[in-house]
Backbone bond lengths (Angstrom), bond angles and torsions (degrees), N, CA, C in turn:
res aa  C-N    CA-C-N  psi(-1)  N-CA   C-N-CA  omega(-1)  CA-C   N-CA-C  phi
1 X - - - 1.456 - - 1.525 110.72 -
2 X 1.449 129.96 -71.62 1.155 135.87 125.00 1.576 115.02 31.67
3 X 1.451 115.35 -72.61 1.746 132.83 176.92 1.400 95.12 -58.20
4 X 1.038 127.19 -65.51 1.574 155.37 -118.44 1.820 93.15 -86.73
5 X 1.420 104.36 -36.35 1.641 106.36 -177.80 1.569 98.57 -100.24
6 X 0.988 141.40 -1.13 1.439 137.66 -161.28 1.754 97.20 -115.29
7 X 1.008 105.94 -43.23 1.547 106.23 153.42 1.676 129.24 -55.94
8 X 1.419 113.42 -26.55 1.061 121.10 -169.72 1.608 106.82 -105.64
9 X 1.050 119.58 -16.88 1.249 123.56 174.98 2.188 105.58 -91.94
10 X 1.217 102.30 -24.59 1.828 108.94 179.79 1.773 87.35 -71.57
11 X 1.377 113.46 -55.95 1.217 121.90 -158.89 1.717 106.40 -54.33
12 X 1.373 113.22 -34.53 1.767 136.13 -179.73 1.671 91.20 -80.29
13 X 0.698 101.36 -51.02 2.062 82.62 -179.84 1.437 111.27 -75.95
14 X 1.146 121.88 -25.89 1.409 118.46 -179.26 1.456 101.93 -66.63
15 X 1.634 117.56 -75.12 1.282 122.24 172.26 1.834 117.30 -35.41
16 X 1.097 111.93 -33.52 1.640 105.51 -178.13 2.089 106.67 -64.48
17 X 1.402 99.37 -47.75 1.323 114.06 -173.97 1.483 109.02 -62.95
18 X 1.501 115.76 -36.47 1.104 126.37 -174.86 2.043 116.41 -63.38
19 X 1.345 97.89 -33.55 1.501 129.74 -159.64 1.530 107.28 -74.06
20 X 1.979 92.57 -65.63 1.157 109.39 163.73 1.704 128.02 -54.54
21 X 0.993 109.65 -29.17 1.843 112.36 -173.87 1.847 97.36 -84.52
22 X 1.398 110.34 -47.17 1.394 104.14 176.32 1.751 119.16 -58.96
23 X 1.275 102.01 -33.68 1.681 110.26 176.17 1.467 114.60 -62.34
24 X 1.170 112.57 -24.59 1.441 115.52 -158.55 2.082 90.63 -104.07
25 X 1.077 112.17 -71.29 1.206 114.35 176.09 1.727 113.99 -28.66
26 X 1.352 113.29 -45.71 1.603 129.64 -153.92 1.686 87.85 -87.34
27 X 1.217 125.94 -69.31 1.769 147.96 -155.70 1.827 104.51 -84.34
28 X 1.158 125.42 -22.68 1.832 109.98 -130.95 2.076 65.15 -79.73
29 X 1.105 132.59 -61.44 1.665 132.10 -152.05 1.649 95.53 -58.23
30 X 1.409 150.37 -28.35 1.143 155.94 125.73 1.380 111.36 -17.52
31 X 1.132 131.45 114.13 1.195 112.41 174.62 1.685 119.80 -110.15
32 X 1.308 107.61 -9.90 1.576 130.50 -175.34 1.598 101.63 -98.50
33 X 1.173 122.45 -31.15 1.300 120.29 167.29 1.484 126.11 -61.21
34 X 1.814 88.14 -55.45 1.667 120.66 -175.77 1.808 80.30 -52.79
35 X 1.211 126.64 -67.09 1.602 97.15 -151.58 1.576 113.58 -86.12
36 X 1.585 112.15 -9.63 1.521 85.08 155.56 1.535 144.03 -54.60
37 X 1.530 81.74 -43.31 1.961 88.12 178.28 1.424 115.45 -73.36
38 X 1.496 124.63 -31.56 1.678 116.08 154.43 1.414 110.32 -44.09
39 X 1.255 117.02 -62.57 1.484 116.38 -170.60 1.712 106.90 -44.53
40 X 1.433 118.90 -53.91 1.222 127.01 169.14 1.683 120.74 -31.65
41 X 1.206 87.35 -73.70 2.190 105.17 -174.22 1.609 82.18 -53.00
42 X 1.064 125.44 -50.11 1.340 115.06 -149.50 2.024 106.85 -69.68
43 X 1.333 100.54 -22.45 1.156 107.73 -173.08 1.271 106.59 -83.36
44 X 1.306 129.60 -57.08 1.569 137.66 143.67 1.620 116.16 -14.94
45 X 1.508 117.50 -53.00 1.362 96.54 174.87 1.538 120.88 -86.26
46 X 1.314 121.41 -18.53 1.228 133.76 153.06 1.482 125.36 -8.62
47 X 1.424 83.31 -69.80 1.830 114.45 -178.24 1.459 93.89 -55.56
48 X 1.534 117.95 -77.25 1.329 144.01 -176.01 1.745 109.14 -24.30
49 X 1.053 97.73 -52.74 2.092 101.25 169.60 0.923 124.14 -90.96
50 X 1.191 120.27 -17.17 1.783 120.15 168.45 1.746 92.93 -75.64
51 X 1.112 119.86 -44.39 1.575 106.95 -176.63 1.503 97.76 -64.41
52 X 1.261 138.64 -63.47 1.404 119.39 -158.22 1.549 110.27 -79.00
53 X 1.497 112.14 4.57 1.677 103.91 157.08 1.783 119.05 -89.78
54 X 1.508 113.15 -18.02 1.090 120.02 146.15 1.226 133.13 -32.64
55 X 1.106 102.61 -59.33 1.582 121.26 -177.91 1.338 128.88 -60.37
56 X 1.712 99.12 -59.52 1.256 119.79 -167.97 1.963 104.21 -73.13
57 X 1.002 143.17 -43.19 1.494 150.84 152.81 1.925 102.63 -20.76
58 X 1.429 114.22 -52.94 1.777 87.28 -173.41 1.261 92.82 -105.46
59 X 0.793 137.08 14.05 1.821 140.25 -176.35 1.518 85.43 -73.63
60 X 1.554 108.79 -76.32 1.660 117.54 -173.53 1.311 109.79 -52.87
61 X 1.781 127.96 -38.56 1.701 92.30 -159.34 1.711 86.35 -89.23
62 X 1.839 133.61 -13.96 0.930 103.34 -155.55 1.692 97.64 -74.27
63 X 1.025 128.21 -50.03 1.156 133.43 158.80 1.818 125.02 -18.99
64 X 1.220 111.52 -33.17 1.814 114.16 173.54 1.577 101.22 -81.07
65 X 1.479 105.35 -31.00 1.683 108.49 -161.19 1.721 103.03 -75.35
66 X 1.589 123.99 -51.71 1.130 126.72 167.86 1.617 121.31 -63.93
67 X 1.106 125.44 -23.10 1.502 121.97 145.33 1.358 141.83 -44.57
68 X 1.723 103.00 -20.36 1.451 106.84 -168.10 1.358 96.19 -127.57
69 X 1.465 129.79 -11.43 1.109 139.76 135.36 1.467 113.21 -30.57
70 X 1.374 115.73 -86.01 1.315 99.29 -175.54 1.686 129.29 -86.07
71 X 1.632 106.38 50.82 1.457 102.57 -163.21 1.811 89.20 -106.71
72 X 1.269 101.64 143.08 1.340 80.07 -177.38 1.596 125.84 -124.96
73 X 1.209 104.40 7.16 1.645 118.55 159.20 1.575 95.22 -93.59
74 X 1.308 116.87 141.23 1.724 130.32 155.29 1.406 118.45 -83.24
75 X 1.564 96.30 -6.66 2.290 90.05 167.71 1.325 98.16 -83.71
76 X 1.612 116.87 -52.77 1.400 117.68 -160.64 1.914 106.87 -52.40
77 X 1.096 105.16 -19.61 1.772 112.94 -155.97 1.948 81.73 -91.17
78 X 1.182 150.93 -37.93 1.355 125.31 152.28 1.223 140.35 -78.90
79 X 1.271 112.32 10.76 1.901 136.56 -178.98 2.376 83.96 -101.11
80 X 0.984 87.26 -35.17 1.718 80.53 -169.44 1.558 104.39 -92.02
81 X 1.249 110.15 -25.63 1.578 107.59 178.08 1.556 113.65 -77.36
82 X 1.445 114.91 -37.55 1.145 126.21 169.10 2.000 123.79 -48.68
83 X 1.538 94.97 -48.58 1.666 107.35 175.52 1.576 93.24 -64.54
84 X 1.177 129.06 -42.29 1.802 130.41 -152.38 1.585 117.90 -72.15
85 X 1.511 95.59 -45.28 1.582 114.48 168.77 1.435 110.74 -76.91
86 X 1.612 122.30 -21.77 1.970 117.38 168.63 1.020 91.30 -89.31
87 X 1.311 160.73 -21.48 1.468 149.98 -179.75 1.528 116.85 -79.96
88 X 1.276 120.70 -40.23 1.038 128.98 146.64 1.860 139.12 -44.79
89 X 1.020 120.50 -44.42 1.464 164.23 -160.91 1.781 79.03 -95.53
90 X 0.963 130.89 -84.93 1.410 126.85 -168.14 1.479 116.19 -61.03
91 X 1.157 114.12 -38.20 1.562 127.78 179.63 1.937 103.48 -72.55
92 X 0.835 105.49 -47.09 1.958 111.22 178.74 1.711 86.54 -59.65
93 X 1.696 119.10 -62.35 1.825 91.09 -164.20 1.000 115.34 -76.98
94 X 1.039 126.27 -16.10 2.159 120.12 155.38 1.246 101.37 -43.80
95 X 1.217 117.12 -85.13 1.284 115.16 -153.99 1.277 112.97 -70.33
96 X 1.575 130.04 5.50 1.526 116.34 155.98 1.321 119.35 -104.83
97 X 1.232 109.62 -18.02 2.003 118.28 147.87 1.465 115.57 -34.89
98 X 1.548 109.46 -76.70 1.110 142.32 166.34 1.902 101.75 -31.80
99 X 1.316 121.63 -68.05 1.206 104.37 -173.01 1.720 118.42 -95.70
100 X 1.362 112.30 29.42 1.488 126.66 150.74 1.324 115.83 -101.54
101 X 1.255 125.18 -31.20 1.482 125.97 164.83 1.682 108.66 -64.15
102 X 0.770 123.48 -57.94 1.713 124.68 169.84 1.887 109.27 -42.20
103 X 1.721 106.32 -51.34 1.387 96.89 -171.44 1.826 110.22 -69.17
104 X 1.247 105.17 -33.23 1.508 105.41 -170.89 1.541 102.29 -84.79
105 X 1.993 135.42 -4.84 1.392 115.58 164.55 1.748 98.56 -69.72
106 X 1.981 99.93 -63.21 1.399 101.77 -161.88 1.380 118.03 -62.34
107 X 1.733 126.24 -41.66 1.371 115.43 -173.89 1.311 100.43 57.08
108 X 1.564 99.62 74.39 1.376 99.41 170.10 1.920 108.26 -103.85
């Protein structure tokens, strides 16, 4: 199963790259075209992240809530909340380090 999505996700980046290079090559001298179909993808991915911000919001708290649910000492549950919120806290400034170093190589 595992294979089966990892293929399908290579196969989704290939096709995106593929899509995009033909759009641009075919449309970019168009210029009324060129921005419909931006307007389009753009609307398409739109949708696409508002759904996985949908998602991702009760995923996490339902997931914190059944964790502490079944914790069953109340010391251990602030020795674990404590690591969760520095693990967190450290992981957010990586990854916004991390994605200011990317904006200031590519300048996209």
């Amino acid at each position: 199963m595992d294979k089966r999505l990892t293929l399908w996700i290579l196969a989704g980046m290939i096709l995106g790259v593929a899509v995009g290079y033909t759009v641009h090559q075919n449309f970019a001298p168009d210029s009324t075209q060129f921005e419909y179909l931006t307007k389009t993808f753009k609307l398409l991915s739109d949708i696409f992240l508002n759904l996985i911000k949908l998602l991702v919001a009760p995923l996490i708290l339902s997931t914190i809530v059944v964790g502490i649910a079944h914790m069953g000492d109340s010391s251990a549950l602030g020795r674990i909340g404590f690591r969760a919120i520095t693990w967190f806290i450290i992981a957010s400034f990586i990854s916004i380090g991390l994605g200011l170093l990317m904006v200031n190589i590519f300048q996209p």
